[in-house]
N, C-alpha and C positions, 0 to 999 in steps of 0.2 A: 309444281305450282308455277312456277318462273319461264315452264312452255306456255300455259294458258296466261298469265299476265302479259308476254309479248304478243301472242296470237289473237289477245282483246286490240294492245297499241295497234298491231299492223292494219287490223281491221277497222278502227276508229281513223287511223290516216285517209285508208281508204275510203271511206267511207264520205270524210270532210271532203278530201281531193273530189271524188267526182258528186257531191253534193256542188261542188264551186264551180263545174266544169258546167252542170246543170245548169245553173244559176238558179238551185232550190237553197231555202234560207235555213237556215238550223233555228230555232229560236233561241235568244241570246241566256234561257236560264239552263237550256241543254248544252250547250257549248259550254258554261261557265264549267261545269261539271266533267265534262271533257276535256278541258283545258287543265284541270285541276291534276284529271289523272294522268293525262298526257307529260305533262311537265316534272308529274311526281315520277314517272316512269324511265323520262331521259335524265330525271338528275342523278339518279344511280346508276347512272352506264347502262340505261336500256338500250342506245341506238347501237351498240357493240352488238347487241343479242340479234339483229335486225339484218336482214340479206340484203344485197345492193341494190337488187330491186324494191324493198320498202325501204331503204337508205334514204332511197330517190324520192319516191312519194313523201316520206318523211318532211325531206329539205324542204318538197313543193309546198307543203303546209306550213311548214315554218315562214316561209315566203309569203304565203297567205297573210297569216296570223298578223305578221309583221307592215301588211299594206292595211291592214285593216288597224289596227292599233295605231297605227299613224294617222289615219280620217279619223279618230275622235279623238285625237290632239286636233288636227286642225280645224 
């Protein structure tokens, strides 16, 4: 079960990454959803189960997340 719960994460990174590269929009109640499992997924030590190529993509969303969470503070 623990190969296909990371094989969803790697593939939802993926998926956000070149969704942003696009500049196609996720709508904000599917990302909420994605965010929820994403977040449940790295807090028990998913990004360990993860190769250094989705490591990377990983970070790149995190970086995402991260610029976007900051525009609706400001």
């Amino acid at each position: 079960m623990s190969y296909h719960i990371k094989e969803a994460a790697a593939f939802l990174f993926e998926f956000i990454a070149e969704c942003y590269k696009q500049q196609k929009t996720i709508p904000e109640e599917i990302m909420t959803i994605f965010n929820k499992f994403l977040f449940a997924f790295l807090s028990i030590g998913g990004i360990d189960m993860l190769s250094e190529a989705e490591k990377e993509v990983a970070e790149n969303v995190r970086t995402l997340f991260l610029e976007q969470h900051q525009k609706h503070i400001v």
